[in-house]
C-alpha positions, -999 to 999 in steps of 0.1 A, spaced: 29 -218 1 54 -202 -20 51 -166 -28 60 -144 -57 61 -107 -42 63 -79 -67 78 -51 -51 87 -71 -22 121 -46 -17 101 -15 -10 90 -4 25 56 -20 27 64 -49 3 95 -58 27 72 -54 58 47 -78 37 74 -104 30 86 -103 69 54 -113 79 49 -141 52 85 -155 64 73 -149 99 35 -171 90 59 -204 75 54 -197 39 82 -191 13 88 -161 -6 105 -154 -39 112 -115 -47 104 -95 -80 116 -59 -76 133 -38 -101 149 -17 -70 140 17 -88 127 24 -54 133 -9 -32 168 -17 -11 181 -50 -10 191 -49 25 154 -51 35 155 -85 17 189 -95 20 180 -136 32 150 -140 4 152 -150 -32 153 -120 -58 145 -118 -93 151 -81 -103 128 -74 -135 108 -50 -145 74 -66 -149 64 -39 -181 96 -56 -197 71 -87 -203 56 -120 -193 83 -143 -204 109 -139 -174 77 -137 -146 68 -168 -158 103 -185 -157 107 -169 -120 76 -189 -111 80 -222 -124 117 -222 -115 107 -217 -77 76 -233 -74 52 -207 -69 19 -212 -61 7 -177 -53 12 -143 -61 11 -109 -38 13 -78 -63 25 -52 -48 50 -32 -74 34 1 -88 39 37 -95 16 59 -66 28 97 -66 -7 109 -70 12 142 -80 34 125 -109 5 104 -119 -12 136 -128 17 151 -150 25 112 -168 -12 97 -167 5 77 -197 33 68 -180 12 51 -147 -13 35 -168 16 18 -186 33 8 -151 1 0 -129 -18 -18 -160 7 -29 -183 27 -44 -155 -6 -59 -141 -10 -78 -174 24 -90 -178 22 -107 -143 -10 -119 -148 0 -137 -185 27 -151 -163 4 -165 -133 -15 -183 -161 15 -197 -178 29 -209 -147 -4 -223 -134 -3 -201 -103 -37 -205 -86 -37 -172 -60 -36 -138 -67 -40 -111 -36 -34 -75 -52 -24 -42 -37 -53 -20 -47 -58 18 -25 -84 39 -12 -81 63 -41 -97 38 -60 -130 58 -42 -119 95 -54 -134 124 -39 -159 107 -15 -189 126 3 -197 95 29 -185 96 65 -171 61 58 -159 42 28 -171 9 24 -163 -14 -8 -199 -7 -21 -192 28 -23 -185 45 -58 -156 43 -73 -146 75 -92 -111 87 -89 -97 117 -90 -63 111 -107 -49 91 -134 -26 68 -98 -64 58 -86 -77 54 -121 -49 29 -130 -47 9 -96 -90 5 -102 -87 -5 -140 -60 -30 -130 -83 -41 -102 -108 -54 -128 -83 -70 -150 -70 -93 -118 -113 -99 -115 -114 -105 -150 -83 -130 -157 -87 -150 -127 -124 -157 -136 -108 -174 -169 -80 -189 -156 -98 -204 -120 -77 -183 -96 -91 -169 -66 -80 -134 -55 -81 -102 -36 -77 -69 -40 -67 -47 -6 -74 -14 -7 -46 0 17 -56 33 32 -27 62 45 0 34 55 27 46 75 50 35 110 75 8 104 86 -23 122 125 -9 126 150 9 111 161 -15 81 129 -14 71 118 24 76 98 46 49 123 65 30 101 81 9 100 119 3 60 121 -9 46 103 21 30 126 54 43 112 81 82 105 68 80 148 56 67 158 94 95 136 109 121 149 88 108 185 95 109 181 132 142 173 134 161 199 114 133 220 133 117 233 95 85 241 87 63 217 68 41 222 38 6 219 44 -18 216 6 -46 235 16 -58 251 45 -95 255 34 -105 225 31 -140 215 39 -132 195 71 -139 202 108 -98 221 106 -93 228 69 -71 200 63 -74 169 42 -85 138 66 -67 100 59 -76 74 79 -35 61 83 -32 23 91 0 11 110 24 -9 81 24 -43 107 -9 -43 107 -10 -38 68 16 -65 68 -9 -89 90 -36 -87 71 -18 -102 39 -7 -129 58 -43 -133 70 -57 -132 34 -30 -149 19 -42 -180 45 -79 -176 36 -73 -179 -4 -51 -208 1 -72 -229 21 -104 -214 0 -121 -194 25 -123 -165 5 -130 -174 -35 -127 -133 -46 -133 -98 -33 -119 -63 -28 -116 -53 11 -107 -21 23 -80 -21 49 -77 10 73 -85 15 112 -116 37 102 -107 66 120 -98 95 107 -66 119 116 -61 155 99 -30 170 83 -29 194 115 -38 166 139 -11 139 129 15 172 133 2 173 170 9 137 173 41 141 162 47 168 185 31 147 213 52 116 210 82 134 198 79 165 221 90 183 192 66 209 179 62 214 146 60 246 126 38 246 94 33 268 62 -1 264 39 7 261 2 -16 259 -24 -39 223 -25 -22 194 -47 -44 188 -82 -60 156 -75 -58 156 -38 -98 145 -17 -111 164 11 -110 131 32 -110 95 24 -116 73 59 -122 35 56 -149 15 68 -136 -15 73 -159 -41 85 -158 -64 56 -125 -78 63 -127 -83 96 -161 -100 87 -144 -125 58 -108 -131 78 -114 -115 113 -86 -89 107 -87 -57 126 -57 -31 133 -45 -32 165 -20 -1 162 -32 35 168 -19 70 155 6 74 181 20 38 180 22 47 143 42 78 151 66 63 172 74 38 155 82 59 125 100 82 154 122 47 165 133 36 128 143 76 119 162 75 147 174 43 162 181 42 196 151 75 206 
């Protein structure tokens, strides 16, 4: 198989595109590097474009390589920012959904397997999430991942394509340093950071309705993100799996406070905290259930919170 990844520079897309190399298949990068590094694909094919900027150069990227397949990865996601430019992200997370999907079309591609995310369910009451339950979002990032959800449904009913749509949970951990999360909005990343220049960290909301007044995530190791594309990537080329969204998470869920104690547990580095107000937009918790995909392509996550941990430790600083 040959693989368009959109986004493919960033820290999970270049975990994603590991793996695919890793599996046999071949993999052609789209990534306008407003976030992405190069040295995290530095031996892989890259088209840099900005997929809002239209179909026409997706399309040549495709037919030029051979591609066969699509894994859409490249969005906007600061839930924070998504509420001060709702325009802005539905512009980016739809617009740039169309544009690659007039391109698939053109091109002929014949699999689409989409990065979708739990905020897709919004401010959810059950235990655990499965894809059944509602979707109502509470911010304009979740709206725009769910409304381009249905355009992937509804375009690859009328052009024959089978797809996915993985709904990623909290994703954190990395495989090494190259290919670390340097993000500044992401939990785990902030805590690290915090711990080492021995600063306190920000904490939305300490009055939450959960069992210690922090929001609950249920966070999923980036390898074992990474494994289950390659897993689903397999099952829609040889046919196994026609269409469907699956959630993908360990379904268990961590606190803010309880992931600062696993921090402090594998760093041995305590961490001091400060509440602030909550974030607009933020849920109380949000923890997968996610039997459905290990039903459909026997995925399960292997990792847990501290392996998570310490392998974010590792890549922030090699050689720990």
């Amino acid at each position: 198989m040959i693989w368009l990844l959109t986004g493919g520079a960033g820290y999970i897309g270049a975990h994603v595109a590991r793996a695919l190399v890793a599996a046999g298949d071949d993999v052609v990068v789209v990534d306008d590097l407003s976030s992405g590094l190069t040295e995290r694909i530095a031996s892989l094919p890259l088209v840099r474009a900005d997929l809002t900027e239209g179909p026409d150069p997706l399309a040549a990227a495709m037919t030029a390589h051979g591609v066969t397949g699509v894994v859409h990865l490249a969005a906007k996601k600061s839930v924070a920012e998504s509420v001060q430019r709702p325009v802005h992200y539905y512009e980016q997370n739809v617009g740039g959904t169309a544009a690659l999907l007039r391109a698939a079309a053109t091109a002929g591609v014949r699999h689409v397997l989409y990065s979708s995310t739990a905020a897709v369910y919004g401010e959810s009451t059950e235990e655990l999430v499965d894809e059944t339950s509602p979707t109502a979002p509470s911010n304009p990032y979740g709206e725009s991942k769910l409304a381009a959800e249905w355009l992937i449904r509804s375009a690859a009913a009328a052009h024959g394509m089978s797809w996915a749509s993985l709904r990623y949970f909290n994703v954190a951990g990395a495989a090494d340093s190259v290919l670390a999360d340097r993000g500044r909005s992401n939990l785990l990343p902030i805590v690290l950071r915090a711990a080492d220049r021995e600063e306190p960290v920000e904490i939305f909301g300490g009055d939450w309705p959960t069992p210690d007044g922090t929001c609950i995530r249920d966070y999923v190791h980036v390898e074992d993100l990474a494994d289950a594309h390659v897993a689903m990537a397999e099952s829609l080329r040889t046919g196994s799996v026609r269409s469907g969204v699956f959630n993908v998470g360990r379904g268990d869920g961590v606190s803010v406070l309880q992931m600062l104690d696993a921090v402090h547990r594998v760093t041995g580095r305590p961490v001091r905290r400060r509440v602030v107000d909550r974030r607009p937009g933020d849920p109380a918790r949000v923890v997968a259930d996610p039997s459905a995909i290990a039903a459909a392509i026997g995925w399960r996550a292997k990792r847990d919170v501290d392996d998570i941990v310490g392998s974010a430790w590792k890549a922030y600083r090699p050689g720990t």
